[in-house]
Backbone as JSON, one array per atom type, in Angstrom:
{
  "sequence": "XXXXXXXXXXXXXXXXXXXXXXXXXXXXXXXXXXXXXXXXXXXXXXXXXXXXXXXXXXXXXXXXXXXXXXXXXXXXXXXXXXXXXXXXXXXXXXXXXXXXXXXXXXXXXXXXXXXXXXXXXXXXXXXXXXXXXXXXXXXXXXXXXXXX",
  "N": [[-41.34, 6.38, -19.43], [-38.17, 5.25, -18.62], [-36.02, 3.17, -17.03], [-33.28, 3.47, -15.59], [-30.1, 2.66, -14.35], [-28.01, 3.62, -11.92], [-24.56, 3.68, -11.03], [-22.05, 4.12, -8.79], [-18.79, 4.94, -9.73], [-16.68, 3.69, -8.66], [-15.21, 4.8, -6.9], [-12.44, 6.2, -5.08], [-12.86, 7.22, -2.53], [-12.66, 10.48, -0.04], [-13.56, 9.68, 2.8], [-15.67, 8.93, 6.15], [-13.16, 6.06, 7.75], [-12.12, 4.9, 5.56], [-9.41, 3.42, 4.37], [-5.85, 4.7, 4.57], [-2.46, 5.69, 3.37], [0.15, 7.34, 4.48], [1.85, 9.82, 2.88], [3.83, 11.78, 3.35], [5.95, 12.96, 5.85], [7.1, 12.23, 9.04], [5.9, 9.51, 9.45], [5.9, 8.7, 7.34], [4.57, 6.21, 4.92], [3.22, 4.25, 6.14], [0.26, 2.88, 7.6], [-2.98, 4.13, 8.22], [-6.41, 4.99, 9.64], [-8.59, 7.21, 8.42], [-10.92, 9.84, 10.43], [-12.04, 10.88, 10.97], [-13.15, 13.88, 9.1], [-12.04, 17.27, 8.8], [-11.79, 19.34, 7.62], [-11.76, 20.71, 4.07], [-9.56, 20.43, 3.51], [-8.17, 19.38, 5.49], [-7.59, 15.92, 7.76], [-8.68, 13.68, 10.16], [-6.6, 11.45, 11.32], [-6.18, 7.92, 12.88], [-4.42, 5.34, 12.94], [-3.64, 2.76, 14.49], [-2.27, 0.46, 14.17], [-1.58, -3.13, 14.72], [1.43, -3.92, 14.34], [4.58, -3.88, 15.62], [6.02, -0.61, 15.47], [4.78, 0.43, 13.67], [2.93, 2.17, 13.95], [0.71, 5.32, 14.27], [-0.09, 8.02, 15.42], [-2.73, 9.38, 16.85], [-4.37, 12.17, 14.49], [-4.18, 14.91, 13.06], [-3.95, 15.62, 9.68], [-3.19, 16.77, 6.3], [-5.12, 16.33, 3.37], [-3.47, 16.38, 0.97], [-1.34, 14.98, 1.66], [-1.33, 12.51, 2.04], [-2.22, 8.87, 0.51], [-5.13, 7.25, -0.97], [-6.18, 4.15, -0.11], [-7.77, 1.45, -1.41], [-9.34, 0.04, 0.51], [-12.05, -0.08, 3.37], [-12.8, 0.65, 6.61], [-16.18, -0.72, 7.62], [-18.82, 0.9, 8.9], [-17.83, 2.53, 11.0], [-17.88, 4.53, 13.43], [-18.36, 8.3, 13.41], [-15.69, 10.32, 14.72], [-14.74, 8.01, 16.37], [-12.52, 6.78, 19.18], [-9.57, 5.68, 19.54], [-9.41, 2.99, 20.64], [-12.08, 1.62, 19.84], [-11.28, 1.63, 17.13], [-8.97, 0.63, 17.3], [-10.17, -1.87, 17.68], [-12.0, -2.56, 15.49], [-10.36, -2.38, 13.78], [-8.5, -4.92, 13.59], [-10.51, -6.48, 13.73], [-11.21, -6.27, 11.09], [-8.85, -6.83, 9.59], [-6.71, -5.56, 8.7], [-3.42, -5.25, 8.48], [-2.96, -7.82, 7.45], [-4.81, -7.5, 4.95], [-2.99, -5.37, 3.65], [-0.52, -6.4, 4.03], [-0.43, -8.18, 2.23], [-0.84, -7.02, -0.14], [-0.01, -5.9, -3.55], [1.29, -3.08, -3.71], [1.99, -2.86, -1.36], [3.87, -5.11, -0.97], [5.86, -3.88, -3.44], [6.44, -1.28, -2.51], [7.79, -2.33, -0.56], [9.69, -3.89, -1.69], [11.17, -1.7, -3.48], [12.4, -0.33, -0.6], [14.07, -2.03, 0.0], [15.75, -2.78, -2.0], [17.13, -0.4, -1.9], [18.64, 0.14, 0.49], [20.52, -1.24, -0.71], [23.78, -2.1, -0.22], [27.32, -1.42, -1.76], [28.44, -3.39, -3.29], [26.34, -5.65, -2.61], [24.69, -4.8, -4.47], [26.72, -5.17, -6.51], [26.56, -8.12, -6.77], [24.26, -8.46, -7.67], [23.92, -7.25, -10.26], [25.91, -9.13, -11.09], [24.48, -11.85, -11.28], [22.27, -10.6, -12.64], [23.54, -11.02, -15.16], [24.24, -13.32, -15.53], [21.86, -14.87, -15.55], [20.52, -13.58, -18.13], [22.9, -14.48, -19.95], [21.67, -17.17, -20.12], [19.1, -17.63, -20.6], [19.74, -16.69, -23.2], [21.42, -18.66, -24.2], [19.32, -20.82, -24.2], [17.77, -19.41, -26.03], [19.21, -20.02, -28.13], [19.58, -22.94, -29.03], [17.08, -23.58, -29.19], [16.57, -22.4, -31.9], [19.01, -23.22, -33.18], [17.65, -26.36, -33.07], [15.07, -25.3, -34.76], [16.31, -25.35, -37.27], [17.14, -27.04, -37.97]],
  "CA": [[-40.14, 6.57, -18.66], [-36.87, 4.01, -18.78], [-35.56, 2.97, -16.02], [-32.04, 3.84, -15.55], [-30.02, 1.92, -13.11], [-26.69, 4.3, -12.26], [-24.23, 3.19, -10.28], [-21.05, 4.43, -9.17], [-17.89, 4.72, -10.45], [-16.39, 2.96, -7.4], [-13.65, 6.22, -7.04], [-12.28, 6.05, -3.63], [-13.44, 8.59, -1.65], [-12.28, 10.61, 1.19], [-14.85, 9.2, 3.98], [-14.66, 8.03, 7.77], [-13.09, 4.79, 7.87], [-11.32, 4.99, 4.84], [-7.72, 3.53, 4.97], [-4.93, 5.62, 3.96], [-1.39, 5.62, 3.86], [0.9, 8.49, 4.74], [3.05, 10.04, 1.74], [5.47, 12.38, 4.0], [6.74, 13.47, 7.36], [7.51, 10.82, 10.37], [5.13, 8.53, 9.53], [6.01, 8.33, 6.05], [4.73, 4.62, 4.41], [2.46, 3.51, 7.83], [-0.95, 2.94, 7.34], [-3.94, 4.89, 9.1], [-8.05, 5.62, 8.95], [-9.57, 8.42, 8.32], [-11.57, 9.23, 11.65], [-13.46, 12.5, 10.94], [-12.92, 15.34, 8.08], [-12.21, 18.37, 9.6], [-12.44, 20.49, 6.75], [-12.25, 19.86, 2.8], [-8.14, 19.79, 3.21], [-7.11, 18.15, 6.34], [-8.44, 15.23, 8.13], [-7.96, 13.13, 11.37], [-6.21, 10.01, 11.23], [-5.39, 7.49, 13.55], [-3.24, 4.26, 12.99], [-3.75, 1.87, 15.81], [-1.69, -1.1, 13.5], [-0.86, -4.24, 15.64], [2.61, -4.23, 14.5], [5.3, -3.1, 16.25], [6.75, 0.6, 14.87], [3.91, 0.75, 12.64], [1.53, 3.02, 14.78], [0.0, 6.12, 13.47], [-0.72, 8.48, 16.73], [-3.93, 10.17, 16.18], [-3.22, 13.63, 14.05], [-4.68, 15.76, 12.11], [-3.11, 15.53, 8.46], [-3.48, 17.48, 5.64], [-5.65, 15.71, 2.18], [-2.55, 16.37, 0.11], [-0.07, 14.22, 2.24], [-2.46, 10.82, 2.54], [-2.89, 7.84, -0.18], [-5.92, 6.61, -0.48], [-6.25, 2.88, -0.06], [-9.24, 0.78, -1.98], [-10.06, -0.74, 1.62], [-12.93, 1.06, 3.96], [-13.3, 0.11, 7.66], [-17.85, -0.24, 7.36], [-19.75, 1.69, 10.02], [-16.78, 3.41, 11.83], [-18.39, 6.02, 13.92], [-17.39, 9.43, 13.52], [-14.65, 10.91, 15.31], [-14.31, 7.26, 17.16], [-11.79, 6.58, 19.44], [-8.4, 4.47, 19.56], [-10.44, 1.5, 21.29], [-12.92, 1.26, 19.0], [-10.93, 1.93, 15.72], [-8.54, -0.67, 17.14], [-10.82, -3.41, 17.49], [-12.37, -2.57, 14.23], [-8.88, -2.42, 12.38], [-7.97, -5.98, 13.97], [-11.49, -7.31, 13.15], [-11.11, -6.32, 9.67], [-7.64, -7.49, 9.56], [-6.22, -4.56, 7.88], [-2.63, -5.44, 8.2], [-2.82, -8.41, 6.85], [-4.83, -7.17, 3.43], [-1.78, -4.17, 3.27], [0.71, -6.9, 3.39], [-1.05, -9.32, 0.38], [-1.02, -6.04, -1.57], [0.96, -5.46, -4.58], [1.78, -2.3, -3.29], [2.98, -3.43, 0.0], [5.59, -5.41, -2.11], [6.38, -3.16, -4.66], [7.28, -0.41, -1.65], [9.2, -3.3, 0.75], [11.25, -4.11, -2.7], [11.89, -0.25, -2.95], [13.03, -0.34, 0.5], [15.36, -3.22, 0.23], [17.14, -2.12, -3.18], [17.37, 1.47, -1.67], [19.34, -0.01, 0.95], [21.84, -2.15, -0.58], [25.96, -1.7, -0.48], [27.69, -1.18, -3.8], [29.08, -4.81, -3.14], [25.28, -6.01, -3.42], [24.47, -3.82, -6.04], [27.23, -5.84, -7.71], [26.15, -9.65, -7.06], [22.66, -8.46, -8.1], [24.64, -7.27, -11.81], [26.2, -10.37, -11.81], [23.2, -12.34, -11.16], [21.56, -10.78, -14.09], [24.19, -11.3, -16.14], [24.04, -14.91, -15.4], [20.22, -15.29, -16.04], [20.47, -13.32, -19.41], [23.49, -15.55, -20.97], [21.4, -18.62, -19.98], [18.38, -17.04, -21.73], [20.29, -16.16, -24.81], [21.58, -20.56, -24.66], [18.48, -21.93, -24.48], [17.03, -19.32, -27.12], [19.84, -20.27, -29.52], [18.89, -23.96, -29.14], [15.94, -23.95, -30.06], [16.59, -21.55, -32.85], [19.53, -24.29, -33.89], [16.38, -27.12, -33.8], [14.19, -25.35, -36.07], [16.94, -24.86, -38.74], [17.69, -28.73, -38.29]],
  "C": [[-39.3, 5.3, -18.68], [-36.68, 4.2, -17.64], [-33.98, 2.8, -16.08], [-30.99, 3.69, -14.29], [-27.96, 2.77, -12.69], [-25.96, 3.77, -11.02], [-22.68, 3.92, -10.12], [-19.89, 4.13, -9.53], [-16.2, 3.85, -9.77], [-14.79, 3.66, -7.18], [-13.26, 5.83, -5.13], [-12.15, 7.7, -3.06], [-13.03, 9.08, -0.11], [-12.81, 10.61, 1.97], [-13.92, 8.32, 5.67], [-14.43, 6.58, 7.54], [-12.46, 4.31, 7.03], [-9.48, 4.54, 5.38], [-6.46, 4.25, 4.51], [-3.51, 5.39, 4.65], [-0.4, 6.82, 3.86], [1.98, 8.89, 3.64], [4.55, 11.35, 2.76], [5.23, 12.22, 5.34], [7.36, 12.21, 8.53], [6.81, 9.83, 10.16], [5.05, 8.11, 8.31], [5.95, 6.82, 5.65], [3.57, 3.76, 5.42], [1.09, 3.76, 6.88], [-1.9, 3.83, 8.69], [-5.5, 4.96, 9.08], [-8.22, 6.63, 9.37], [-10.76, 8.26, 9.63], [-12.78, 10.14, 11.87], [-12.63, 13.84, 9.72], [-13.06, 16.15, 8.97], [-12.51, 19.27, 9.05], [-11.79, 20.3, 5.09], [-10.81, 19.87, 2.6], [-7.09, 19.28, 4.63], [-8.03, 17.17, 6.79], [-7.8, 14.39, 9.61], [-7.63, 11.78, 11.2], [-6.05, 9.42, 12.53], [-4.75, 6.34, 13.25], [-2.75, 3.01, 13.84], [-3.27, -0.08, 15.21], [-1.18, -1.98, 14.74], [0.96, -4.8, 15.36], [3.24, -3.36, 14.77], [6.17, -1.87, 15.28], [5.87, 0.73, 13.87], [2.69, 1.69, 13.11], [1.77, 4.29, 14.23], [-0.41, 6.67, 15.12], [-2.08, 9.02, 15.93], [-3.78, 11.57, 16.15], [-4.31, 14.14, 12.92], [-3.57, 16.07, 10.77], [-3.73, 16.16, 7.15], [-3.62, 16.52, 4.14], [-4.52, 15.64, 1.42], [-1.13, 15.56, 0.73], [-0.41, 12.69, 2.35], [-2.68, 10.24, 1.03], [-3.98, 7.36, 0.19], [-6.18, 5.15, -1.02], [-7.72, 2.44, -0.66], [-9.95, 0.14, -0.57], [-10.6, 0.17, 3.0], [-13.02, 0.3, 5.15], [-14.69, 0.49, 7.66], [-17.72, 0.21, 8.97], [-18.47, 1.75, 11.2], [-17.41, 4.6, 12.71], [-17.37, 7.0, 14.06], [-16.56, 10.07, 14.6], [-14.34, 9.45, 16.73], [-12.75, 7.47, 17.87], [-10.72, 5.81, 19.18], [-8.82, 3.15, 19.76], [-10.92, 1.18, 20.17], [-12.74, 0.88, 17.51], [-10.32, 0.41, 15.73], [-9.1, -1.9, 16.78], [-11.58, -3.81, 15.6], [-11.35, -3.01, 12.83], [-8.63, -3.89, 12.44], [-9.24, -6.64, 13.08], [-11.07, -7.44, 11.5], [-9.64, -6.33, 8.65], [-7.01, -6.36, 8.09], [-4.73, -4.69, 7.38], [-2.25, -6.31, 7.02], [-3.02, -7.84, 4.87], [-3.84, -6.3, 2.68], [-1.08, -5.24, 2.88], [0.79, -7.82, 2.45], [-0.85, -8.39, -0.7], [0.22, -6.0, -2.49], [1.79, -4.5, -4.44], [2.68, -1.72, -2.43], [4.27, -3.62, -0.75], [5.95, -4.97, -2.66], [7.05, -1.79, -3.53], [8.27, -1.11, -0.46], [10.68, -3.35, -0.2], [12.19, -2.76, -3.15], [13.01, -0.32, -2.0], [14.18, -1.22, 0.22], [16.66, -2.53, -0.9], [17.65, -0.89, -2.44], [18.9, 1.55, -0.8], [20.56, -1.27, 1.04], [23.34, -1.59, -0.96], [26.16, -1.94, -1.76], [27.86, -3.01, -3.96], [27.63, -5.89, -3.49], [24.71, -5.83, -4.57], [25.45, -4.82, -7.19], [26.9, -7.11, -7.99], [24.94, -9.36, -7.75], [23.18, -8.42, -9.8], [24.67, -8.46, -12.43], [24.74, -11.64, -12.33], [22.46, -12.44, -12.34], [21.74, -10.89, -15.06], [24.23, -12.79, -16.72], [22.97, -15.68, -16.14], [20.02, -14.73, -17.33], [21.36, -14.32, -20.24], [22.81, -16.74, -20.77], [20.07, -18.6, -20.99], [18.9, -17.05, -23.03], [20.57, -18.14, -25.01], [20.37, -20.79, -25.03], [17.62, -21.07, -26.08], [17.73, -19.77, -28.57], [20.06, -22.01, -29.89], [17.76, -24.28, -29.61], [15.73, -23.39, -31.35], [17.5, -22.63, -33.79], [18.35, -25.79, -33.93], [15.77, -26.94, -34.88], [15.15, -25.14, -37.4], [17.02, -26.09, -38.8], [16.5, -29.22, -38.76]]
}
């Protein structure tokens, strides 16, 4: 017999404690955990974030409306409360790791472009108009070096 050492495939899985972030309705973008499966397509969230307008009431949400996040609050008891989740969320400083994420930033910079005036929209043009002709100088400098 071999010994065969399997391991998994480290998938993120829909489990209690799980963090997830909301893809529609009112709470669209907020973060939340998973607090108990209710049944194999909704689940209970709650959201107990320490920043202000970022709270998540506790809700029953349906598997097809929820991201799931790579980061697991450990030994969450099932169907915990607000208390308990809180202290857990704080301990394990959840906000913070959201707002280091790539993801974080890549949906804040969304947000920001989404909401700029045509008038921004145009310095930003210019801007890159700026930073490309300066690009194009220095590449045609060094391009006039190597011919010299």
């Amino acid at each position: 017999m071999s010994s065969v050492d399997i391991k998994p495939a480290g998938w993120k899985l829909v489990e209690v404690g799980r963090v997830v972030t909301l893809r529609s309705g009112p709470f669209e973008g907020k973060l939340a955990t998973i607090v108990e499966i209710i049944d194999p397509g909704r689940i209970l969230v709650d959201g107990p974030s320490s920043k202000e307008g970022a709270v998540v009431p506790r809700q029953a949400v349906p598997t097809s409306t929820v991201s799931l996040t790579p980061w697991v609050i450990p030994n969450l008891p099932k169907a915990a409360g607000t208390g308990p989740v809180k202290k857990l969320w704080e301990k394990h400083e959840v906000d913070k790791k959201w707002a280091e994420s790539s993801w974080a930033k890549k949906r804040q910079q969304q947000d920001r472009r989404k909401n700029l005036t045509d008038f921004e929209r145009f310095k930003v043009l210019r801007l890159k108009k700026q930073a490309r002709f300066e690009v194009l100088k220095a590449q045609a400098k060094v391009r006039a070096a190597a011919k010299a």
